[in-house]
Structures are given as C-alpha cells and as structure tokens.
N, C-alpha and C positions, 0 to 999 in steps of 0.2 A: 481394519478400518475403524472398529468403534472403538482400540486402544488409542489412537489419533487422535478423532473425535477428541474424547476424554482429554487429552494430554494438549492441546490446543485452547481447551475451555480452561482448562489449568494455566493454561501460559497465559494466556488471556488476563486474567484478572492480578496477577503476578507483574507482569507490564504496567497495565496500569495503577497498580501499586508505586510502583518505580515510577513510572510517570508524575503522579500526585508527589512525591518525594522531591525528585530532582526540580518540577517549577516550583514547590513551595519555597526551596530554598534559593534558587535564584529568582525570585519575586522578592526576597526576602531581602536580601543583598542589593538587588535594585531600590526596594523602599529606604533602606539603610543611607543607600548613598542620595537618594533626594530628603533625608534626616525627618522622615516622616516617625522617628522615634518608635515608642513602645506598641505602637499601631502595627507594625512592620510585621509581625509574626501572624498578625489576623488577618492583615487583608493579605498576605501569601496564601494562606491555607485555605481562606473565601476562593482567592483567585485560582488555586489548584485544582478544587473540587470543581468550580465552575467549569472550568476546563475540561476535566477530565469525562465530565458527567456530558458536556456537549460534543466532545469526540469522538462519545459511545454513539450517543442515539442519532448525530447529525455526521456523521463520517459521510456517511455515502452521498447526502447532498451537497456535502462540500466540493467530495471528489468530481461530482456529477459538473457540478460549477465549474470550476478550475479546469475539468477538461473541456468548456462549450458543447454538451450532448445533448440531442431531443428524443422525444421518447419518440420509440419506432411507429409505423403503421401499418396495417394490413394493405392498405393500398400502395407504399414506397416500398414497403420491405416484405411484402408476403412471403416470399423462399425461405427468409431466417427464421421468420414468426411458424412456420410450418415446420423448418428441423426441428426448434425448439419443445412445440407442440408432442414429436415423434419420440424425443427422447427423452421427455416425462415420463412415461411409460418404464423405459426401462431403467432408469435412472433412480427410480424410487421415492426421488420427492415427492410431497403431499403442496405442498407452496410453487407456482409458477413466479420466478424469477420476471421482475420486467425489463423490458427488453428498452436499452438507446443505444443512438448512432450520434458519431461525430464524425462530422467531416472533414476527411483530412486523406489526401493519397497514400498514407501508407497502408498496409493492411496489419491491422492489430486488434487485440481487445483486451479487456479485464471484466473480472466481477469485483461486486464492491457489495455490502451491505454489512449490519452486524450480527445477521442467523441468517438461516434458509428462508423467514416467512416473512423479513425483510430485505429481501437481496435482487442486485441488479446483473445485466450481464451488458456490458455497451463494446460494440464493436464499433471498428472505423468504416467510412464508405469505399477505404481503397479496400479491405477485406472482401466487402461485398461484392465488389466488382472486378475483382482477379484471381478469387478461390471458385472451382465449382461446387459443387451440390456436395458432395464425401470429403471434402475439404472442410470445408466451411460445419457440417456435421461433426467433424475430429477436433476443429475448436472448441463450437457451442461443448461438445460434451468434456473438454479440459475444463472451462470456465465453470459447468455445472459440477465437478468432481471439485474444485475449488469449493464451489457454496456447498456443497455436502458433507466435506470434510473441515468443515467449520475453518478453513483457511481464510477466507473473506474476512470474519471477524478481524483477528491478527493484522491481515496485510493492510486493511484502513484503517484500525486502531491507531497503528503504529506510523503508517503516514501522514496521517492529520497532525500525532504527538510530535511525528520529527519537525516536519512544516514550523511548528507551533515554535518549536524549543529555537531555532534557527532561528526564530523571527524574535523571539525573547534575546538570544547573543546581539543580534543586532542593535536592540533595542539598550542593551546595557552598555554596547561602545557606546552609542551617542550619548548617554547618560553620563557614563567615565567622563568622557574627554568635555564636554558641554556643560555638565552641571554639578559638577565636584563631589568631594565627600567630608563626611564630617568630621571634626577632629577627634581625636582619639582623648575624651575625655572617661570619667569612671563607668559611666552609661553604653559606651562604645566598647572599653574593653571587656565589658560581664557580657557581651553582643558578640566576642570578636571568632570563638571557637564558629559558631555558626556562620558568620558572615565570612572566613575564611574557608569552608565548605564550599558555601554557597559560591564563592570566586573561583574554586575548582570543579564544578559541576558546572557553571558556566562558560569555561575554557572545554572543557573537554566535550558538554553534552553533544554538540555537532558530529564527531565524530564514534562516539556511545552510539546514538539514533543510528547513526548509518550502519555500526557493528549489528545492529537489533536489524535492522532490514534484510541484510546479511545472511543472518541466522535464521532468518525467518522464510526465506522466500528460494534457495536455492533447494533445498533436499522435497519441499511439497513440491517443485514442476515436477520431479521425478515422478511422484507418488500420484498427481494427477493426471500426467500423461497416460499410467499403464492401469488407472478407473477409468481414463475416457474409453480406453482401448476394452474395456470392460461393457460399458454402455452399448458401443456401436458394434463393435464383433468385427473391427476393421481397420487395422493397426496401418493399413496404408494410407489411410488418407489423411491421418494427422501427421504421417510422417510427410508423403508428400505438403500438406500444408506450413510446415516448419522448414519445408526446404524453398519455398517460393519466400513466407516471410524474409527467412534469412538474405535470401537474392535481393530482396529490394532494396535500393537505394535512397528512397526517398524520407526524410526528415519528419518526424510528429513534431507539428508546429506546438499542442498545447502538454506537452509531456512535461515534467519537472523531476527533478532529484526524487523529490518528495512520496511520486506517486511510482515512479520507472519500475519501483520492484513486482504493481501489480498486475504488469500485461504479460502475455502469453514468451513476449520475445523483448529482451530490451529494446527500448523506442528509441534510443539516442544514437549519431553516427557518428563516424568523425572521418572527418575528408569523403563524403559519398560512400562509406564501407562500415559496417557493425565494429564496433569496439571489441577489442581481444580479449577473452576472459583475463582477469587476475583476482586478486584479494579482495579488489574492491568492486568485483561485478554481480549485479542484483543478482544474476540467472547462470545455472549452469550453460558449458557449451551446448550449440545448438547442435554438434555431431556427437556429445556424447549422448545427448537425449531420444538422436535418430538412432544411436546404436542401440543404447537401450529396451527403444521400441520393438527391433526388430528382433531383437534376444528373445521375443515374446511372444515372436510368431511361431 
C-alpha cells in the first residue's frame, strides 16, 4: 500500500507537468492565431501555471460544483455519518473526510480531494435509499481506501485537467474558423516549430486526457475494492453493493465525461443498461471486480 501511496504522489506531479506543458503550448497557438505576437509565449506559460496551480488546490470544489452536492447532516443522513464515523477507526485516517449528497436516483458515489486532510466522499440519494447498512459500509470504505491511497489526488487532478483541455479545443475551433491566422511572415516562421506542436497537442489533447483517465482509474477500483474489504472484514456487502449498483437503471443526471472515472461504477447508461466494457471504459468490469472480491474470501 505505501509503495502506491509513493508511486501515485509521483504520478501526481509528473501529470501535472504534462499538464502545464500541453496548455502552455496550446494557449500558445491560440494567442499566435489572434496575432497577439511576442506576448504569446508569456501569457501561455501565466496561463498554464494559473491553471494548473487552481486544479491542484480547487479540484474538489469544482467537482463538488459540477455535480450540484450538499454537505450531509446528522439530521438527513445520520446512517452514513455513523458508518463513516465506525470506519475511521479502522481505516487509519487521522483526517475525517467530509461527507455530500447529491440528489439524484441513482445510487453512486466518489471521493474527491487533493490529500486525506482535504478530501471529500459524496454519495448519491438513490445510494442511500436502496443499499442497506453493510452495503452502504462496503462503499464508504472503497471511497475511504481511494482517499488513503492517495487516488483522489490523481482522479481530480486529472479531471478538472481534462475538462479544462476540452474546453481549450473548443475554444481554438471557434478561434480557427472566426478569427483567422497570421501570415506567415519572418516573425511567424522563427514561431512555427512551436505553433506546429502546439496544433498537434490540440488535435489530439482530448483524446491523450481520456488515455490518462484510463490509466489512472481502472487497475485502483481493483486495489480499493480488496482495502475496503480490509476495513470492514466483509467482502459481502461491497459485493452485494456492486451487484444492486450494477442492476440499476437509472441515469446520473449531473455525471460528465470529465468526472465518470471518479465514482464507485460508471454513471453513464445507454438504452436503460450499463455500457459494455471496452478500450475506452473508465472502470473495470463490474463481474470481474465481483470475482475478484470473492477470490478473497
């Protein structure tokens, strides 16, 4: 677990390397084509750090945002605020996770923060209302084996970054086709190695970010699944809780691409039915996970 740890704090800041890299150079390309000239390289690299530096500290109230979550209460939510409570103990955190709900029928959750001593756990109101008690205990302690194993950092890091670069593509079509580029005079071609980067890192960053989600979020459910099962000493009830997720039907209305890799079960359906693993699925199967579980018993 502490080789993880380590090896997660490492990716960590390696991402965000690449992060700063990839928008400097297409900010760079952007300012190029509105011919904002020799400036172009400074306000990329302003706008990079800016960036990158608000991704770190402000992830989780982004994420919080974007999915409509309130913080829990003892008086709506006493049962969760109680599991929660039970498996600090064994769990070994020193930081209590704060606890939101969003409402929404399906039943899901994620953690989100950028450490343990900043981190969240929010679950949905269908969770709370269709798991019982050793259910609902076999998530809370996935989502707490997430914030312990420093996977939280990672899976907000890198969805606020994708979010972010997406919205940067966008922002360059409408720049492309709307407000031209400059001519390729002496100034443009001593520009051109970089701005022809910067055009390929903009074509592809969408699909980069989604590889990065990828890699980042299938092989930890595995590894958090069989800590929660560490936590509670009761490998049936996250399996049962992964077999009701799986059944449901119903749609997360506030889910996005962006965020999908960080909840317990992919949020997204298609035709009333869970989407089929492939290449491009945030999360292992949800039978290889139950098998796995039970390999454990």
């Amino acid at each position: 677990m502490y080789q993880n740890i380590k090896k997660n704090k490492l990716e960590s800041g390696v991402i965000i390397g690449i992060f700063i890299i990839v928008i400097t150079l297409i900010v760079y390309f952007i300012c190029n084509a509105l011919e904002l000239g020799t400036f172009s390289i400074v306000i990329a690299l302003i706008f990079s750090i800016a960036t990158a530096w608000g991704s770190y500290y402000y992830s989780d109230k982004i994420v919080l945002s974007v999915n409509k979550a309130r913080p829990a209460t003892k008086e709506e939510d006493l049962k969760i605020v109680n599991i929660l409570d039970a498996l600090m103990v064994t769990s070994g955190l020193t930081s209590k996770p704060r606890l939101y709900v969003v409402d929404d029928p399906q039943p899901n959750a994620f953690a989100t923060g950028r450490n343990p001593e900043n981190a969240v756990i929010c679950v949905t109101t269908g969770l709370l209302d269709k798991l019982d008690y050793y259910e609902l205990e076999g998530v809370i302690a996935h989502e707490l084996s997430h914030i312990k194993n420093y996977d939280i950092r990672l899976s907000c890091v890198v969805s606020v970054m994708v979010g972010f670069i997406v919205m940067l593509s966008d922002l360059f079509t409408r720049v492309l086709f709307f407000g031209g580029t400059k001519d390729n005079d002496s100034d443009s071609r001593g520009n051109g190695i970089l701005m022809l980067i910067g055009l390929v890192f903009l074509i592809l960053s969408p699909i980069f970010g989604s590889l990065m989600q990828l890699a980042l979020s299938r092989k930890r459910e595995f590894l958090a699944d069989a800590t929660a099962v560490q936590f509670t000493r009761n490998p049936d009830g996250l399996i049962s809780a992964l077999e009701k997720l799986e059944s449901d039907t119903n749609e997360l209305k506030t889910a996005n691409k962006a965020t999908a890799n960080m909840y317990i079960v992919n949020p997204f359906k298609k035709n009333g039915k869970k989407r089929s693993t492939n290449i491009w699925s945030t999360h292992p199967s949800t039978e290889d996970r139950i098998e796995a579980l039970r390999n454990l018993k």
